[in-house]
PDB file of the backbone (N, CA, C, O) and the ligand in Angstrom, with CONECT records:
HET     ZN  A 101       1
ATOM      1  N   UNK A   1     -22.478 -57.412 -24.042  1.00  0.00           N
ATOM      2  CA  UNK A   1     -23.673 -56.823 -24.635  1.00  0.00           C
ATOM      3  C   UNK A   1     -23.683 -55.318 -24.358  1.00  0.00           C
ATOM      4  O   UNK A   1     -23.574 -54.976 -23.181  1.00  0.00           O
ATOM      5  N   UNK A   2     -23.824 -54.191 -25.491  1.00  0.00           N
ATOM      6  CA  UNK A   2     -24.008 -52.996 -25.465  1.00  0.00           C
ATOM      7  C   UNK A   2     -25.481 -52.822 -24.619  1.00  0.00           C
ATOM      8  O   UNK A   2     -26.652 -53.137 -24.831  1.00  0.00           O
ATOM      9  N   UNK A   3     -24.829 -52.229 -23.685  1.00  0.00           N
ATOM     10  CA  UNK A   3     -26.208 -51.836 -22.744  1.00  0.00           C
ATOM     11  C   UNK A   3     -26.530 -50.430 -22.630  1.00  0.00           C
ATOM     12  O   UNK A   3     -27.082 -50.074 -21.589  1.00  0.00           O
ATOM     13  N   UNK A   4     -26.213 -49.342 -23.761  1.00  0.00           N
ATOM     14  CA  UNK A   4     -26.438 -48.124 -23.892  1.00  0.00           C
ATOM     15  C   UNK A   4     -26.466 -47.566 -25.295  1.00  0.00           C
ATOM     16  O   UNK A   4     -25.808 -48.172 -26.141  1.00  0.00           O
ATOM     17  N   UNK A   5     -27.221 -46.366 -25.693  1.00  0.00           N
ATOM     18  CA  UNK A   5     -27.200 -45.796 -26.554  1.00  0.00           C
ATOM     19  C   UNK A   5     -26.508 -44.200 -26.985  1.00  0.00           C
ATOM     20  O   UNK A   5     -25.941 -43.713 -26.007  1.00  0.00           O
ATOM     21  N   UNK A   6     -26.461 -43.525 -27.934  1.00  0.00           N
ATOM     22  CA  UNK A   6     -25.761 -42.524 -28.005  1.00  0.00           C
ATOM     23  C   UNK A   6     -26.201 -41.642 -27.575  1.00  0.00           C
ATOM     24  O   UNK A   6     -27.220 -41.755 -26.894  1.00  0.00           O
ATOM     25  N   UNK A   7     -25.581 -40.338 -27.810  1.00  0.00           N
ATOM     26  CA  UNK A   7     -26.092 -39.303 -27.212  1.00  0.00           C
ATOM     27  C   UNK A   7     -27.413 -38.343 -28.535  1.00  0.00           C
ATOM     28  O   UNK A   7     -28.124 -37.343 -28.442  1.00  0.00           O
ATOM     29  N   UNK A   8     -27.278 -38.840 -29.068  1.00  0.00           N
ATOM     30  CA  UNK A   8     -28.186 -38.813 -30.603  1.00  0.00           C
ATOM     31  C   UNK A   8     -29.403 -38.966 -29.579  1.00  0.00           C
ATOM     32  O   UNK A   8     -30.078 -37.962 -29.352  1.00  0.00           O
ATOM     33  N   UNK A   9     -29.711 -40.146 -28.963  1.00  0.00           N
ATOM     34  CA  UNK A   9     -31.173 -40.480 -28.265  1.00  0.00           C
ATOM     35  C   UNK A   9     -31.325 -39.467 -27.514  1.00  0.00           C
ATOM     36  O   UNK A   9     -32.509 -39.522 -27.183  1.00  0.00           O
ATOM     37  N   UNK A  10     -30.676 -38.218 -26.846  1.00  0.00           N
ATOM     38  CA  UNK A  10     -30.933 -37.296 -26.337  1.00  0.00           C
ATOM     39  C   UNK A  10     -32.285 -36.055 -27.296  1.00  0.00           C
ATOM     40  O   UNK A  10     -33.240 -35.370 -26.928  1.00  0.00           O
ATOM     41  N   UNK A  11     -31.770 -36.278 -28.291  1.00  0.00           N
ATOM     42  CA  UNK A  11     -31.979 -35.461 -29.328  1.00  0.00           C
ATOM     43  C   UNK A  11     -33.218 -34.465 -29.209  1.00  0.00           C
ATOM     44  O   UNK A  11     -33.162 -33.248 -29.387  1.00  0.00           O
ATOM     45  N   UNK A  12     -34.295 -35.175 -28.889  1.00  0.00           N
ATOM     46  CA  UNK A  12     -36.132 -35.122 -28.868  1.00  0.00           C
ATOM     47  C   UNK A  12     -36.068 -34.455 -27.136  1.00  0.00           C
ATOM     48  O   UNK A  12     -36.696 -33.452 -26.800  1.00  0.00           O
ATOM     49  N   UNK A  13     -35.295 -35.157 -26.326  1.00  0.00           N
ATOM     50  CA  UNK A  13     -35.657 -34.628 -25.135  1.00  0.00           C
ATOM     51  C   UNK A  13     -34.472 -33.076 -24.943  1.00  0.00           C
ATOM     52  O   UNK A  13     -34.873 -32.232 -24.142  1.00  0.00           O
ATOM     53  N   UNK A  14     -33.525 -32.875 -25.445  1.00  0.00           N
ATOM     54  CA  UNK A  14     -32.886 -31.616 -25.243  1.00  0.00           C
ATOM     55  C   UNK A  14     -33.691 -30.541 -25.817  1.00  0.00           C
ATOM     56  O   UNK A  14     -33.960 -29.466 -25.282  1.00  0.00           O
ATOM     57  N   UNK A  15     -34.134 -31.066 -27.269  1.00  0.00           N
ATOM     58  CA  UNK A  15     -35.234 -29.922 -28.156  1.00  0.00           C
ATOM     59  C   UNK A  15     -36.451 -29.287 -27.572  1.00  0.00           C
ATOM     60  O   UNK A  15     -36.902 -28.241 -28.039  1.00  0.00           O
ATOM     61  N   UNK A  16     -37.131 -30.064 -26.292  1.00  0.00           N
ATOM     62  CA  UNK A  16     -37.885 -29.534 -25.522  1.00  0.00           C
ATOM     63  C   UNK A  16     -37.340 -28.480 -24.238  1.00  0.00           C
ATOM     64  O   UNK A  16     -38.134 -27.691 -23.725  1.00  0.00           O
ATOM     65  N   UNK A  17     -36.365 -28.538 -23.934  1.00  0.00           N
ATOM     66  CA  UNK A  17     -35.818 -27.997 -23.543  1.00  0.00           C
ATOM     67  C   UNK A  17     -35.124 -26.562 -24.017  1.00  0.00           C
ATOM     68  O   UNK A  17     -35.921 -25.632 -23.896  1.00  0.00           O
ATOM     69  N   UNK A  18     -33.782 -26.156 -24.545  1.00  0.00           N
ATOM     70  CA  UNK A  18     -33.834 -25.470 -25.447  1.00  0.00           C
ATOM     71  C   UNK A  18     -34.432 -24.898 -26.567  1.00  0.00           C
ATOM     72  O   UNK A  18     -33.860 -24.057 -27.261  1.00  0.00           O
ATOM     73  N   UNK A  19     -35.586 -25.325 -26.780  1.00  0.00           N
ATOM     74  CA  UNK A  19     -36.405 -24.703 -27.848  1.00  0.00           C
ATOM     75  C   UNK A  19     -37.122 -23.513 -26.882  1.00  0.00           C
ATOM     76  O   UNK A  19     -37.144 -22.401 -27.409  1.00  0.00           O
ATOM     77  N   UNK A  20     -37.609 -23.598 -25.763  1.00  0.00           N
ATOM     78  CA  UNK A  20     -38.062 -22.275 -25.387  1.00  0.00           C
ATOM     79  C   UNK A  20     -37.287 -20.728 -25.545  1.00  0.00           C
ATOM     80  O   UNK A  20     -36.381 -20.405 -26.313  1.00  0.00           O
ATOM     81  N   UNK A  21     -37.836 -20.114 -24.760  1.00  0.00           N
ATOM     82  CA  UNK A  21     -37.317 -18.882 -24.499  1.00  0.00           C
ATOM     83  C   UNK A  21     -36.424 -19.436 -23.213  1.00  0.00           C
ATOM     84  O   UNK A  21     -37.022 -19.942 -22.263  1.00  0.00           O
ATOM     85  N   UNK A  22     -34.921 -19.322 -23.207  1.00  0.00           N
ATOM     86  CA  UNK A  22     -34.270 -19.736 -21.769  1.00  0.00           C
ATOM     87  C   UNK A  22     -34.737 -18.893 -20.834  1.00  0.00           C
ATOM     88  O   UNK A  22     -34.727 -19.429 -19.725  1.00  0.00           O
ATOM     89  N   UNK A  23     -35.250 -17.500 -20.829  1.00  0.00           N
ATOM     90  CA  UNK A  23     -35.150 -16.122 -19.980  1.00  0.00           C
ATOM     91  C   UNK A  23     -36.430 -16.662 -19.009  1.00  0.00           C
ATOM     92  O   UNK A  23     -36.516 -16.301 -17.835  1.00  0.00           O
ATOM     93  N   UNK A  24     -37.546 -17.693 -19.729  1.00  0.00           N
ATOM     94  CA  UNK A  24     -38.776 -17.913 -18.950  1.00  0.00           C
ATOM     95  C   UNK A  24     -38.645 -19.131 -18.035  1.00  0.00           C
ATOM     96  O   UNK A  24     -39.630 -19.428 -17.359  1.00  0.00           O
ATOM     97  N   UNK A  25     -37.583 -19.837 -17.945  1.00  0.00           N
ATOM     98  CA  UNK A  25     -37.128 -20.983 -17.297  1.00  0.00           C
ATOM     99  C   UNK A  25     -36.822 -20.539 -15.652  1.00  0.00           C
ATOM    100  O   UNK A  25     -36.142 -19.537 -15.434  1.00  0.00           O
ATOM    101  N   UNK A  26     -37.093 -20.941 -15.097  1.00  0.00           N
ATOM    102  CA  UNK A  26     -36.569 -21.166 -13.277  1.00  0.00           C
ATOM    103  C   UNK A  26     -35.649 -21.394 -13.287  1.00  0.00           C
ATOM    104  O   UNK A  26     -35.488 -22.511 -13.778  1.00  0.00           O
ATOM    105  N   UNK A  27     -34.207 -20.642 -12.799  1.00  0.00           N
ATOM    106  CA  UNK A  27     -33.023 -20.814 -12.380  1.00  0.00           C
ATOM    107  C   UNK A  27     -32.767 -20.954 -11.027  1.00  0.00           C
ATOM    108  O   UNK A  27     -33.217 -20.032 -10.347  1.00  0.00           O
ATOM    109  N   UNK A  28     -32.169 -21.844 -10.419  1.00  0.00           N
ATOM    110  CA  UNK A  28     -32.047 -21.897  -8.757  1.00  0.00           C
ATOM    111  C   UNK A  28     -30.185 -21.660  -8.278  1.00  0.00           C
ATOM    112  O   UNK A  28     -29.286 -22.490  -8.412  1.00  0.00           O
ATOM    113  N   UNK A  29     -30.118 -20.655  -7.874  1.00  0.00           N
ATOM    114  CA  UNK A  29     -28.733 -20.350  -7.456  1.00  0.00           C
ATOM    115  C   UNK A  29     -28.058 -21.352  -6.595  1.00  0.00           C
ATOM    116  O   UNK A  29     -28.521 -21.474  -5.460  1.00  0.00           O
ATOM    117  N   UNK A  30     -26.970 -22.149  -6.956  1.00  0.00           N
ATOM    118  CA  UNK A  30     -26.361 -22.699  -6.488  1.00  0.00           C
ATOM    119  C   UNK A  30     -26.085 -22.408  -5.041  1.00  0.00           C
ATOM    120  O   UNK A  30     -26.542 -22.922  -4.020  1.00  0.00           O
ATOM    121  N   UNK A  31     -25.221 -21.452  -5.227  1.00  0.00           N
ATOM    122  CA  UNK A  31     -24.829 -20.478  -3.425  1.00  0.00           C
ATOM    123  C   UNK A  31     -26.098 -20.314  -2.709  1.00  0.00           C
ATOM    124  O   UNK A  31     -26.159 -20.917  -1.638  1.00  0.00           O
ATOM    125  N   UNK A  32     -27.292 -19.522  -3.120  1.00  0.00           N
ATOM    126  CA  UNK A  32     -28.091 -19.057  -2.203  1.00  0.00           C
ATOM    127  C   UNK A  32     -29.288 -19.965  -1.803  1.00  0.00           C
ATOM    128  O   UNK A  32     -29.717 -20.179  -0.669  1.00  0.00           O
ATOM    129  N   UNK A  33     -29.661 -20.377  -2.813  1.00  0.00           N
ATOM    130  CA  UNK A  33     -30.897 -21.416  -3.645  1.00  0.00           C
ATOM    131  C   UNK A  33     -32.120 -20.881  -3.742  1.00  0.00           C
ATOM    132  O   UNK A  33     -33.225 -21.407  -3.606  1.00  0.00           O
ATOM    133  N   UNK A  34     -31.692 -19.362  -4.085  1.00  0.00           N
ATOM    134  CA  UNK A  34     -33.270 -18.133  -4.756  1.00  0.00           C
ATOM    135  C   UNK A  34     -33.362 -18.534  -5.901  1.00  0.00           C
ATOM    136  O   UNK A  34     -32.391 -18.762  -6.623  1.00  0.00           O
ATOM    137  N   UNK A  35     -34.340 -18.649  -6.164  1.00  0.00           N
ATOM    138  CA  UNK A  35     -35.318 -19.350  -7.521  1.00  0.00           C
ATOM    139  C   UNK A  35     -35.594 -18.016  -8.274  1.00  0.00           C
ATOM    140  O   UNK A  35     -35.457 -16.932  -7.707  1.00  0.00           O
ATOM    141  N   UNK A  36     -35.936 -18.117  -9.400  1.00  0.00           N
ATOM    142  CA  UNK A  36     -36.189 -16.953 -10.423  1.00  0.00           C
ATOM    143  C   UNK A  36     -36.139 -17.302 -11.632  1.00  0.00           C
ATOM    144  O   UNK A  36     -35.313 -18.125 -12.029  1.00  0.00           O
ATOM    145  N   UNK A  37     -37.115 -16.665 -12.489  1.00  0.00           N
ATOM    146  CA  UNK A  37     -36.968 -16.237 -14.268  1.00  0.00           C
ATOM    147  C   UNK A  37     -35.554 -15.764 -14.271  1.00  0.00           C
ATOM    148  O   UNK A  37     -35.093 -14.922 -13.501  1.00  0.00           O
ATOM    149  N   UNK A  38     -34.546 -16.751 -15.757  1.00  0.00           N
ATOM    150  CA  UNK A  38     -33.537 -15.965 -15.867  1.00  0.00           C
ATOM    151  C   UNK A  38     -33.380 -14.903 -16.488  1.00  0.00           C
ATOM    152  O   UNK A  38     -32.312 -14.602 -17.021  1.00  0.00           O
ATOM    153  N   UNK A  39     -34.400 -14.199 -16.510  1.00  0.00           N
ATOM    154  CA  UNK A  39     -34.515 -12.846 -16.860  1.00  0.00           C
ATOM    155  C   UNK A  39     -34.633 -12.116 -16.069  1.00  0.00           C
ATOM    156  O   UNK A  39     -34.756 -10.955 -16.459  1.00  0.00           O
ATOM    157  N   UNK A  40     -34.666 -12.402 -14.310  1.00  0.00           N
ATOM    158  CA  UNK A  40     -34.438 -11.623 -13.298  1.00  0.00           C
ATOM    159  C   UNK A  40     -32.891 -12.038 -12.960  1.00  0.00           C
ATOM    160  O   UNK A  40     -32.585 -12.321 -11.802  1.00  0.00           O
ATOM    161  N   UNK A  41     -32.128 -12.057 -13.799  1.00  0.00           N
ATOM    162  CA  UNK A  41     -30.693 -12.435 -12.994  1.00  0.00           C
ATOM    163  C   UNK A  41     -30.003 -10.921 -13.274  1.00  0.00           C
ATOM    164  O   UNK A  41     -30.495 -10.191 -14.135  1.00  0.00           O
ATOM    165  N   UNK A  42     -29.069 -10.588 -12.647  1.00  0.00           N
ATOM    166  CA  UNK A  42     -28.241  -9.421 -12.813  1.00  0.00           C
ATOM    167  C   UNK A  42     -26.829  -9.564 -14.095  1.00  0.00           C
ATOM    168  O   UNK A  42     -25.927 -10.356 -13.820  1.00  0.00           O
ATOM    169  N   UNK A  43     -26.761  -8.903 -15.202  1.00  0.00           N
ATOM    170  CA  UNK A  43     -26.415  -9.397 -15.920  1.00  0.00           C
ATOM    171  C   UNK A  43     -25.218  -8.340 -16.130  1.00  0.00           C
ATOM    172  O   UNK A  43     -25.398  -7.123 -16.105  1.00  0.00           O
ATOM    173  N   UNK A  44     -23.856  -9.020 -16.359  1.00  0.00           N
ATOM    174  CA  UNK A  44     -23.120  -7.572 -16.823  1.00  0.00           C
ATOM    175  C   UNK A  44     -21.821  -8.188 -17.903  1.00  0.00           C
ATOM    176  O   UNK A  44     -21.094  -9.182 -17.887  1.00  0.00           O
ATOM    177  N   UNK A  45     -21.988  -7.051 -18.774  1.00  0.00           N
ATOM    178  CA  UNK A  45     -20.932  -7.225 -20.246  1.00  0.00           C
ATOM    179  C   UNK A  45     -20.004  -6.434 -20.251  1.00  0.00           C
ATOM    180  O   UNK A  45     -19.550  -6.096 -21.344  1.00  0.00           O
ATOM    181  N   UNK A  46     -19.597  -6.047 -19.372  1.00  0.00           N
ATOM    182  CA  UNK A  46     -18.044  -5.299 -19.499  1.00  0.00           C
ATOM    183  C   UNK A  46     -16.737  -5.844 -19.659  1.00  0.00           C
ATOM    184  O   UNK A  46     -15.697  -5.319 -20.057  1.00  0.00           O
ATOM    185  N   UNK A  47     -17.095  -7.463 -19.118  1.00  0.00           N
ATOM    186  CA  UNK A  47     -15.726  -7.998 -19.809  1.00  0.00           C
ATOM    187  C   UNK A  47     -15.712  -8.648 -20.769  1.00  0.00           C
ATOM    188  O   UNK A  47     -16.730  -8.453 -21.433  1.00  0.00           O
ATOM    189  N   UNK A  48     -14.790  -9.624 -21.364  1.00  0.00           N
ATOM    190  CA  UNK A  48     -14.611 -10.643 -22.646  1.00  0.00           C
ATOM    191  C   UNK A  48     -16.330 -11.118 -22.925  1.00  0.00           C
ATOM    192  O   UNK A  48     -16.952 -10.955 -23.975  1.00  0.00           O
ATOM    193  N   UNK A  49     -16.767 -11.653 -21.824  1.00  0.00           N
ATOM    194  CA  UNK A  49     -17.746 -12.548 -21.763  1.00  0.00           C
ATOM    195  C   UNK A  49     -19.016 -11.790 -21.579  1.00  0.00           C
ATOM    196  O   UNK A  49     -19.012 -10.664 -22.077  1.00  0.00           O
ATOM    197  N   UNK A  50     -20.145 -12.185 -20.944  1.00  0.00           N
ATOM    198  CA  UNK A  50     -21.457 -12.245 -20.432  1.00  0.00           C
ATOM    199  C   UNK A  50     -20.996 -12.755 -18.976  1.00  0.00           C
ATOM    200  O   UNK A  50     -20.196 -13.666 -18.763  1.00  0.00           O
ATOM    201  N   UNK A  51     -21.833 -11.784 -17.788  1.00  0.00           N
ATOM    202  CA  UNK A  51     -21.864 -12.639 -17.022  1.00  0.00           C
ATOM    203  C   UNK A  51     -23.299 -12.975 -16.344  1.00  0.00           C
ATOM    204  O   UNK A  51     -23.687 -11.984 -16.963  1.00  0.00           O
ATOM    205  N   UNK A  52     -24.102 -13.289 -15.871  1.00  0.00           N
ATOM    206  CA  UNK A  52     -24.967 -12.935 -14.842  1.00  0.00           C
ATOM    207  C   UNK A  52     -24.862 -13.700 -13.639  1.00  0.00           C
ATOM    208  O   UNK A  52     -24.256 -14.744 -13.396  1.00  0.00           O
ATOM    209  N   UNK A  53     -25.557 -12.985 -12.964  1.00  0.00           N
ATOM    210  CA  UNK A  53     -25.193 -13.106 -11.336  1.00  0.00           C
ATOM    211  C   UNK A  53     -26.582 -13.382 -10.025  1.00  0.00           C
ATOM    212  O   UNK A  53     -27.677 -13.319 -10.584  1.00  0.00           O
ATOM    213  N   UNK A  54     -26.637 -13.509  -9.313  1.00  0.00           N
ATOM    214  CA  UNK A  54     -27.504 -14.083  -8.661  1.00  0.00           C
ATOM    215  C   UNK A  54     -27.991 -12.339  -8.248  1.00  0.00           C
ATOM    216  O   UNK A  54     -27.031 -11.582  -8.104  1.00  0.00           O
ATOM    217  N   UNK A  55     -29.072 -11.862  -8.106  1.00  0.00           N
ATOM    218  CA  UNK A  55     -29.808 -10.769  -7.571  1.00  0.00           C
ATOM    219  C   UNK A  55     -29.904 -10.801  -6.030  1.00  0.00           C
ATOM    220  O   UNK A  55     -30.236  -9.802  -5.392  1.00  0.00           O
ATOM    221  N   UNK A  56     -29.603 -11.974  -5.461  1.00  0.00           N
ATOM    222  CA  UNK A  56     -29.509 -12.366  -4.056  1.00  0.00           C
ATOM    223  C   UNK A  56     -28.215 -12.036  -3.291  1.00  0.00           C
ATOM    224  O   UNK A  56     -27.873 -11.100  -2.569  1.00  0.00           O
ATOM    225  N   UNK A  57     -27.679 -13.071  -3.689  1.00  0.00           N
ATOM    226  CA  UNK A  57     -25.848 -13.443  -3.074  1.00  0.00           C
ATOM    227  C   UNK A  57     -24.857 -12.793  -4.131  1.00  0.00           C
ATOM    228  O   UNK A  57     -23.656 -12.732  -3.864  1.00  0.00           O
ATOM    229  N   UNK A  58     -25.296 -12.370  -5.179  1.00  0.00           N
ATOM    230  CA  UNK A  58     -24.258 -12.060  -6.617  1.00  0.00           C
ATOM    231  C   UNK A  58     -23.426 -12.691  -6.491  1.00  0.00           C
ATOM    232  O   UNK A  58     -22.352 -12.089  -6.467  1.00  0.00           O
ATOM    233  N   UNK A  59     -23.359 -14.298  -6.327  1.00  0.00           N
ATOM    234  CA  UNK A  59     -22.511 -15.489  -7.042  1.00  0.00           C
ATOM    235  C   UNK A  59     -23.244 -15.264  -8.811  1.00  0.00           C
ATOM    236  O   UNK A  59     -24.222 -14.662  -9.255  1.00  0.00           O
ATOM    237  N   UNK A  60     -22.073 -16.172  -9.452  1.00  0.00           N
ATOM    238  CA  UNK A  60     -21.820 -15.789 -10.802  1.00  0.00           C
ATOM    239  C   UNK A  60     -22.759 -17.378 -11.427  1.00  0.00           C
ATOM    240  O   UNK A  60     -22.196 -18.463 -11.279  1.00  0.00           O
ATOM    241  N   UNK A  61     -24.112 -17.319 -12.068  1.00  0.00           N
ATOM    242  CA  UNK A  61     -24.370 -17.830 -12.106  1.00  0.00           C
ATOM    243  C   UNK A  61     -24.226 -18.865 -13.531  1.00  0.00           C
ATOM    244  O   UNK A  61     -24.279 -20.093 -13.601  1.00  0.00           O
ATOM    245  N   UNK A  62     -24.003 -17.727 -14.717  1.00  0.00           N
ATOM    246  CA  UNK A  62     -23.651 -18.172 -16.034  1.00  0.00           C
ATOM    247  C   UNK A  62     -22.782 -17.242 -16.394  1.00  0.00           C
ATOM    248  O   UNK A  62     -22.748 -16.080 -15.990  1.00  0.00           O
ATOM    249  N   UNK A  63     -21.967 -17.840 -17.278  1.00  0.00           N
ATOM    250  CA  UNK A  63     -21.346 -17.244 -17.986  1.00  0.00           C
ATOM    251  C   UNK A  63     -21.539 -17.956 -19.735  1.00  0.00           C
ATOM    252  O   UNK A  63     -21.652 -19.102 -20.171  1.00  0.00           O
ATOM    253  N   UNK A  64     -21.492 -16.371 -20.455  1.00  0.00           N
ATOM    254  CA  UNK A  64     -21.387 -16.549 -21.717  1.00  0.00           C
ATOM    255  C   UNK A  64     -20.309 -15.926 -22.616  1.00  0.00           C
ATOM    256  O   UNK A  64     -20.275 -14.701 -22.731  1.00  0.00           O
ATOM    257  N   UNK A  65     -19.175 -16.930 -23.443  1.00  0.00           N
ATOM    258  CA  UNK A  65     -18.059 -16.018 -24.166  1.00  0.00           C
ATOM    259  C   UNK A  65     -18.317 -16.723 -25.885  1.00  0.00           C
ATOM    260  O   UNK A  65     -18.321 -17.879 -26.307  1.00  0.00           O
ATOM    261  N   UNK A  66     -18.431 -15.941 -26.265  1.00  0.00           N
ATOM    262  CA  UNK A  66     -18.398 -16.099 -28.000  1.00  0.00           C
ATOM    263  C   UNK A  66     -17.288 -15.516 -28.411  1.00  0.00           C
ATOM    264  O   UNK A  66     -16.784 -14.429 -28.130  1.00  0.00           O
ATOM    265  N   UNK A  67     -16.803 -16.826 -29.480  1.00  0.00           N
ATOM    266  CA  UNK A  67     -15.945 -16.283 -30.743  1.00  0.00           C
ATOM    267  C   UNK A  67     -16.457 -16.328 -32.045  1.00  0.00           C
ATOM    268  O   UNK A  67     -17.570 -16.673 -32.441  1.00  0.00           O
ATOM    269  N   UNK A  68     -15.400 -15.895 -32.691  1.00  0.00           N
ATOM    270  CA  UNK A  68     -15.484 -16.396 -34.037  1.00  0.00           C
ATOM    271  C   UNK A  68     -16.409 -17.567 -34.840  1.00  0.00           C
ATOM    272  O   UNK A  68     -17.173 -17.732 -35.791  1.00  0.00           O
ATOM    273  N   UNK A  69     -15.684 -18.305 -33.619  1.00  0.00           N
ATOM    274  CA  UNK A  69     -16.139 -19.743 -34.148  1.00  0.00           C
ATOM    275  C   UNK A  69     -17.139 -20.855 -33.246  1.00  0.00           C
ATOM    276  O   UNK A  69     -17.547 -21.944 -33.651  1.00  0.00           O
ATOM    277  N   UNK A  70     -17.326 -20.388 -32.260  1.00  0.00           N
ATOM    278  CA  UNK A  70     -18.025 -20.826 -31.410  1.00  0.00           C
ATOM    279  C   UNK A  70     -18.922 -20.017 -29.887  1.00  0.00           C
ATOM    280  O   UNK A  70     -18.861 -18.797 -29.733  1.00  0.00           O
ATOM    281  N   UNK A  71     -19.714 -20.944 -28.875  1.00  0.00           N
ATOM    282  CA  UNK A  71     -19.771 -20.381 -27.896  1.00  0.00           C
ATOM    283  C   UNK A  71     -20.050 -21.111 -27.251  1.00  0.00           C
ATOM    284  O   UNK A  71     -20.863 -22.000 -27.508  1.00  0.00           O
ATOM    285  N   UNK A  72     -19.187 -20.883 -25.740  1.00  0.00           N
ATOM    286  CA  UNK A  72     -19.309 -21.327 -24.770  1.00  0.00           C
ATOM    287  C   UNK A  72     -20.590 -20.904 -23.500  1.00  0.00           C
ATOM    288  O   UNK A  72     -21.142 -19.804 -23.472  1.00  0.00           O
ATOM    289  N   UNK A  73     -20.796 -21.702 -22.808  1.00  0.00           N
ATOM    290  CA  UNK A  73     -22.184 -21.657 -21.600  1.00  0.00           C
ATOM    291  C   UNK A  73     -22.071 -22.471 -20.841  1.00  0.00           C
ATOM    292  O   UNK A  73     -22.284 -23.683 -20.860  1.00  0.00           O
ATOM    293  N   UNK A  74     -21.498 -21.375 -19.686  1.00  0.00           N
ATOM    294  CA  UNK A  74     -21.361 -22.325 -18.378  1.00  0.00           C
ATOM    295  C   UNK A  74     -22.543 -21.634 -17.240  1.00  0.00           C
ATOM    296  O   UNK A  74     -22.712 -20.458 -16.917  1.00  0.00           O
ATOM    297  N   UNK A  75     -23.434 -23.193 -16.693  1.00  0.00           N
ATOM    298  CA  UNK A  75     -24.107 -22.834 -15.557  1.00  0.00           C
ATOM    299  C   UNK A  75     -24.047 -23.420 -14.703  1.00  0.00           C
ATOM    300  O   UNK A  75     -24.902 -24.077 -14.109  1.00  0.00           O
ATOM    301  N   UNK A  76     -22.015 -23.101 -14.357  1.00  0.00           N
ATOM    302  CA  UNK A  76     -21.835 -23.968 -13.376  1.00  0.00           C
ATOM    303  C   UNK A  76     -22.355 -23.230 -11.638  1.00  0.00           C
ATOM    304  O   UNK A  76     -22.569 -23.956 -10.666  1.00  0.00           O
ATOM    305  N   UNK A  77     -22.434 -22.147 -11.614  1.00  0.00           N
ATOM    306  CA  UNK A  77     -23.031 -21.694 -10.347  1.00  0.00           C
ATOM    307  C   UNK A  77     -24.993 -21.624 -10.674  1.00  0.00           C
ATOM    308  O   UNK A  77     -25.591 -20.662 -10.193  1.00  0.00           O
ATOM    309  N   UNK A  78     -25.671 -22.520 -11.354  1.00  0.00           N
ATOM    310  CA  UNK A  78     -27.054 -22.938 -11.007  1.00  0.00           C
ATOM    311  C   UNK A  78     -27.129 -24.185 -10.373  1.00  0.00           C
ATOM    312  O   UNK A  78     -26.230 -25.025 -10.404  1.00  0.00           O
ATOM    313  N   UNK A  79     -28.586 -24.344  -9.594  1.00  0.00           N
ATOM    314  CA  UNK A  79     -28.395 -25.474  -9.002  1.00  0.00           C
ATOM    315  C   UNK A  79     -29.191 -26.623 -10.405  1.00  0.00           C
ATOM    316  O   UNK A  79     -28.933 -27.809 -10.612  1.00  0.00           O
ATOM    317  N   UNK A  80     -30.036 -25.847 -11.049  1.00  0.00           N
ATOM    318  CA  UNK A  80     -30.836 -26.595 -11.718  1.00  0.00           C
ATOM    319  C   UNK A  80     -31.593 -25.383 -12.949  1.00  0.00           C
ATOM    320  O   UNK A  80     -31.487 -24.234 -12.522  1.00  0.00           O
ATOM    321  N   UNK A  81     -32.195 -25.454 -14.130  1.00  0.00           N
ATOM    322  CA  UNK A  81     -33.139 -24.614 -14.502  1.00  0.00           C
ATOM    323  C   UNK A  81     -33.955 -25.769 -15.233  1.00  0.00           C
ATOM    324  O   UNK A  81     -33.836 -26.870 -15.770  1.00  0.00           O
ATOM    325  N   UNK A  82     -34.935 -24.692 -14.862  1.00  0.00           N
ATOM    326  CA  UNK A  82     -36.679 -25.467 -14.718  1.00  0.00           C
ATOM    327  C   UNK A  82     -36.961 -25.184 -16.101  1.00  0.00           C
ATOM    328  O   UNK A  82     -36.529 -24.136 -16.583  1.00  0.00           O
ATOM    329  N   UNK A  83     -37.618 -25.969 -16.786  1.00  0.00           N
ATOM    330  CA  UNK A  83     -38.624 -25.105 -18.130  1.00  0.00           C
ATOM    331  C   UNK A  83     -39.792 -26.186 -17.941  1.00  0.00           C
ATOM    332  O   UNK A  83     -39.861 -27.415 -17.911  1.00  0.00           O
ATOM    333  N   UNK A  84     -40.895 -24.833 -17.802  1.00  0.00           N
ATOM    334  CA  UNK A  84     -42.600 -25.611 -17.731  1.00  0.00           C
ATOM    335  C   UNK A  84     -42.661 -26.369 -19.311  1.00  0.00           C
ATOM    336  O   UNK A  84     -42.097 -26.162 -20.386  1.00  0.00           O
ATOM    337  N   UNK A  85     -43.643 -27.328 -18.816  1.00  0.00           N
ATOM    338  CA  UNK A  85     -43.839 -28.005 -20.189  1.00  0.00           C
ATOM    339  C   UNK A  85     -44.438 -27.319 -20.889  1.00  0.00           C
ATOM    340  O   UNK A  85     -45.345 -26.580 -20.507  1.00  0.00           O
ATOM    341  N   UNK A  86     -43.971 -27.454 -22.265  1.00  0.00           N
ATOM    342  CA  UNK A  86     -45.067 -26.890 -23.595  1.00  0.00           C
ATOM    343  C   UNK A  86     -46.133 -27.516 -24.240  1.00  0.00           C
ATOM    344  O   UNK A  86     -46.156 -28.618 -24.787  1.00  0.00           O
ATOM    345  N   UNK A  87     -47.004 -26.693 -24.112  1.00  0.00           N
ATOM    346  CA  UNK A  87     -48.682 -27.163 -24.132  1.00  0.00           C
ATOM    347  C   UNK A  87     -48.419 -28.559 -24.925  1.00  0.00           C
ATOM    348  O   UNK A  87     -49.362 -29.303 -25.196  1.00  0.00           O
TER     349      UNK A  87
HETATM  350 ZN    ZN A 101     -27.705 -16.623  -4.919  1.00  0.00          ZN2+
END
């Protein structure tokens, strides 16, 4: 017996999520575990990518690289990001 569904059923609960502004969300630094708007992160574009960085420890908290054809988003140095519910 199929005891799971697709990732389709995600659908309704990711849209609450990503539909905000990401910048107003709580980011918690992996390395340090300082909490913040990711719009207080330290952010720098001098290379290929996006990076931003923790304002604390400056571990690398996201990274962003766009092509052509796509884009990648890694937040593998967050511990978690928060988004308050919408009214
Ligand atoms: Zn940190």
């Amino acid at each position: 017996m199929n005891d799971h569904v697709d990732g389709n059923m995600l659908a309704g609960a990711l849209w609450q999520v990503f539909r905000p502004d990401i910048t107003t969300a709580e980011a918690r630094c992996a390395g340090c575990g300082m909490t913040g708007p990711v719009a207080g992160l330290h952010v720098y574009t001098a290379a290929a990518g996006t990076v931003g960085r923790c304002p604390n420890c400056q571990q690398v908290t996201l990274q962003m690289v766009q092509s052509t054809h796509a884009m990648w988003l890694s937040t593998a140095g967050l511990s978690y990001l928060r988004f308050p519910n919408q009214g």
